[in-house]
C-alpha positions as CSV (number, residue, x, y, z in Angstrom):
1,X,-15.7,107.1,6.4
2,X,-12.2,108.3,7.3
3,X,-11.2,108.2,11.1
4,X,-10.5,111.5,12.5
5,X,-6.6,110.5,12.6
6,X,-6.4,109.9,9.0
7,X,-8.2,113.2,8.5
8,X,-5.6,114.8,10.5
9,X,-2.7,113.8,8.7
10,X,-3.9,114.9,5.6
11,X,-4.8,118.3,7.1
12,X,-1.7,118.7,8.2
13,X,-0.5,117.8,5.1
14,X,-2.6,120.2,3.4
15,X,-0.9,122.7,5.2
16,X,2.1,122.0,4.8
17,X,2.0,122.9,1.1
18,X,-0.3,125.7,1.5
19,X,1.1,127.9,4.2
20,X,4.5,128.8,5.9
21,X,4.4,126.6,8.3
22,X,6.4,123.7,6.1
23,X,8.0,121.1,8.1
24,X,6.8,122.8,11.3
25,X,3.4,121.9,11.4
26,X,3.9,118.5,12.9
27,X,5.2,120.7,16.0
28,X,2.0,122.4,16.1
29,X,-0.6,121.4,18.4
30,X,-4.1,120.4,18.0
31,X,-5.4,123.0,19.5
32,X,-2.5,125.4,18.4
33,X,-4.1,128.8,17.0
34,X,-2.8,128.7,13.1
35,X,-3.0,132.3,12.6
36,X,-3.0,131.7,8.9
37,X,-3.4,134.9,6.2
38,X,-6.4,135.2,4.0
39,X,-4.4,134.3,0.8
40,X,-3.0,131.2,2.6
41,X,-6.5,130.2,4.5
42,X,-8.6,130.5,0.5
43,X,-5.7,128.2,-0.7
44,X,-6.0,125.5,2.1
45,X,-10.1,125.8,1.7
46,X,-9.7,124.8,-2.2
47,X,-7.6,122.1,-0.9
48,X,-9.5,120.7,1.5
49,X,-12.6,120.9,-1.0
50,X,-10.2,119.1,-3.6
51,X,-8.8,116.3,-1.1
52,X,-11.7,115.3,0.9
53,X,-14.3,115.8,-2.4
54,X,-16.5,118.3,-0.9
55,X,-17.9,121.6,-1.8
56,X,-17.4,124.2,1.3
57,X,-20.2,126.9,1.0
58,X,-19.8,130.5,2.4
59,X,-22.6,130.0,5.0
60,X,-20.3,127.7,6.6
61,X,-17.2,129.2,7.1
62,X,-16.6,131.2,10.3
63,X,-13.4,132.8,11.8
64,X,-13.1,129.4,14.1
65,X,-13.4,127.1,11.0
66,X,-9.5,127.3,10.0
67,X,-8.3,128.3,13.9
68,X,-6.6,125.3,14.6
69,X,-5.9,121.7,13.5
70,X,-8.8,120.2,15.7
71,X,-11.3,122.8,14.4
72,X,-10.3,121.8,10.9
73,X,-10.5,117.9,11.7
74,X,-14.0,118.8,13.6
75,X,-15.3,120.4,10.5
76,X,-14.6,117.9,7.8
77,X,-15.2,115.2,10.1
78,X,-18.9,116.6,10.3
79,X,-19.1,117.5,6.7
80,X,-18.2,113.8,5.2
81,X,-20.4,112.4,8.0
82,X,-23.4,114.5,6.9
83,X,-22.5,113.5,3.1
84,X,-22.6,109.7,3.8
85,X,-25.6,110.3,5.4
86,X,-27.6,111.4,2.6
């Protein structure tokens, strides 16, 4: 299982190449609101699915899911721990 740190940096990573934010989002926060656009938040989602080899369903998406860096890590975090579970 990947330690929250390592899941960080390829978040951030992730958004890096699928938002604005460029260079700049290793300035960001943790707990930084992203403020992302709905074109840019589908494109990280399909990356994040694609990266970290999960499938993100509907049901689980909420406005706070993409807010910030820590939300992000919180969420995958959860989801690869529930896979290894199974």
């Amino acid at each position: 299982m990947l330690e929250k740190g390592l899941i960080e940096e390829k978040i951030r990573k992730i958004i890096k190449k699928n938002t604005l934010y460029k260079d700049s989002i290793y300035e960001i926060k943790n707990d930084e609101s992203l403020q992302i656009d709905s074109v840019d938040a589908l494109e990280v989602l399909v990356a994040l699915e694609e990266v970290f080899d999960i499938t993100i369903s509907d049901e689980e998406l909420f406005p706070q899911t993409l807010e910030n860096i820590s939300q992000i890590v919180d969420f995958i975090y959860k989801k690869l721990s529930l896979l290894k579970s199974i």
